[in-house]
C-alpha positions as CSV (number, residue, x, y, z in Angstrom):
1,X,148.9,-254.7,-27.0
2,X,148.9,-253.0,-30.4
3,X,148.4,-249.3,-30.7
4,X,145.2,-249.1,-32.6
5,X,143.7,-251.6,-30.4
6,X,144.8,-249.4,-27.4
7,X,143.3,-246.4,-28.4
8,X,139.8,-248.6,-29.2
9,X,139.7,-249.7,-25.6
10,X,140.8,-246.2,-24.7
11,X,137.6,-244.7,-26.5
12,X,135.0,-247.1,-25.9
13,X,136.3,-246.4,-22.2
14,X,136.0,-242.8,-22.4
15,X,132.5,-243.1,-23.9
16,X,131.6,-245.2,-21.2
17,X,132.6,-242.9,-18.9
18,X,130.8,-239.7,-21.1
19,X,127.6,-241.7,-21.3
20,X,124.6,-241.7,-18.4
21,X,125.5,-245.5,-17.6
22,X,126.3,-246.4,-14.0
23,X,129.5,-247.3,-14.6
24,X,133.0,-248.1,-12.4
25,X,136.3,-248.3,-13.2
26,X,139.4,-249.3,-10.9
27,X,143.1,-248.8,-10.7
28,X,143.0,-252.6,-11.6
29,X,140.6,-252.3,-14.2
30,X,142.8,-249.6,-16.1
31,X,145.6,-251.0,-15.6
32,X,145.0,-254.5,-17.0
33,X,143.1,-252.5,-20.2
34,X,146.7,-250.5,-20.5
35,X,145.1,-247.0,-20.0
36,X,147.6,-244.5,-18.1
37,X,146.7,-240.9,-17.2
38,X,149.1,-238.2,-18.9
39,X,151.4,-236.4,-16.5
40,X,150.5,-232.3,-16.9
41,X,153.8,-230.5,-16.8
42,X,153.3,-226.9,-16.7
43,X,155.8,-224.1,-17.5
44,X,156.7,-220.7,-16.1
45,X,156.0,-219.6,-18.9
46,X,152.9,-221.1,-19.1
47,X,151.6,-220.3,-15.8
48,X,152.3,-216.4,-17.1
49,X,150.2,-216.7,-20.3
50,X,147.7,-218.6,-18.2
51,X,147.1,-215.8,-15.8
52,X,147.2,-213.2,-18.7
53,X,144.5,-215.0,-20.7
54,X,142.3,-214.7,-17.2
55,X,143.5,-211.1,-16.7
56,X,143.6,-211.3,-13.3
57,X,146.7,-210.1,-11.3
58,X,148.8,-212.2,-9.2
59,X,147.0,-212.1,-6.0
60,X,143.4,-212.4,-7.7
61,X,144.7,-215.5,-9.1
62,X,145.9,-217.0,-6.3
63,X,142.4,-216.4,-4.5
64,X,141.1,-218.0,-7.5
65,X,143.0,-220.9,-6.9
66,X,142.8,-221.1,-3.5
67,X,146.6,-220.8,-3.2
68,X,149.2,-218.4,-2.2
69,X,150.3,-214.9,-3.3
70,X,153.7,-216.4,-2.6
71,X,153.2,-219.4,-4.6
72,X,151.7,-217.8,-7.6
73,X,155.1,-215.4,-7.9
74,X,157.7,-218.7,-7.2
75,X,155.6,-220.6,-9.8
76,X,155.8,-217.8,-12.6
77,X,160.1,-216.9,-11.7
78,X,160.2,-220.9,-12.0
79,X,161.6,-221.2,-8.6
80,X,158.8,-223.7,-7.3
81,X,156.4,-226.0,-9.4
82,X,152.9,-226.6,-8.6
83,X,152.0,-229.7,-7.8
84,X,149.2,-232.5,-7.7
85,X,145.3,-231.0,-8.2
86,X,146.9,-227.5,-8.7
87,X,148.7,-228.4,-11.7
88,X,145.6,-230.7,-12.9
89,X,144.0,-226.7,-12.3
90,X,146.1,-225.2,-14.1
91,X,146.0,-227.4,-17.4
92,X,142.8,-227.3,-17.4
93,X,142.6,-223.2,-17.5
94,X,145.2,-223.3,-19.8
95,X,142.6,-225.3,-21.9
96,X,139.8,-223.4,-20.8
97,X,141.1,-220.0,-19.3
98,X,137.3,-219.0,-18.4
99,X,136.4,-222.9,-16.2
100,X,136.8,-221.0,-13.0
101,X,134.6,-217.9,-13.7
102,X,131.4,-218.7,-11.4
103,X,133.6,-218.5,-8.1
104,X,133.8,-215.0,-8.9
105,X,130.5,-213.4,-7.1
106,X,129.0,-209.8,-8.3
């Protein structure tokens, strides 16, 4: 399948999926349209500037994410990787560093 045609189907899709219509998609469906998710790879580095633009510390972050004190420090010295939903959480605050604000309660 051409490129350009790719991205159409890929927009029209993602309209589809923005609009208020009651509508499904499956594995099957997407992958016989030739749409693939993107694979988030996250940095040290980037986990850093991540929690810097939150300013929170280590262990408020890790609250924030619902993870460990432990696992926040490994992540950042690069000697463990999130994985699965966390690194989907993590790409998304690096997009949005400010998406996780209403957990915290005054």
């Amino acid at each position: 399948m051409r490129k350009a045609m790719r991205e159409a189907i890929g927009e029209t899709v993602q309209d589809l999926l923005n609009s208020d219509l009651p509508v499904s998609f499956t594995k099957r469906d997407f992958d016989e349209l030739g749409i693939e998710f993107t694979d988030v790879t996250i940095t040290p580095e980037e986990i850093q500037a991540i929690r810097a633009r939150t300013r929170l510390s280590q262990a408020v972050f890790a609250k924030l994410l619902n993870v460990s004190l432990s696992s926040v420090r490994q992540w950042e010295q690069g000697k463990r990787k999130p994985t699965g939903s966390t690194k989907v959480l993590l790409d998304l605050l690096n997009k949005s560093p400010h998406i996780l604000d209403y957990r915290i309660k005054v």
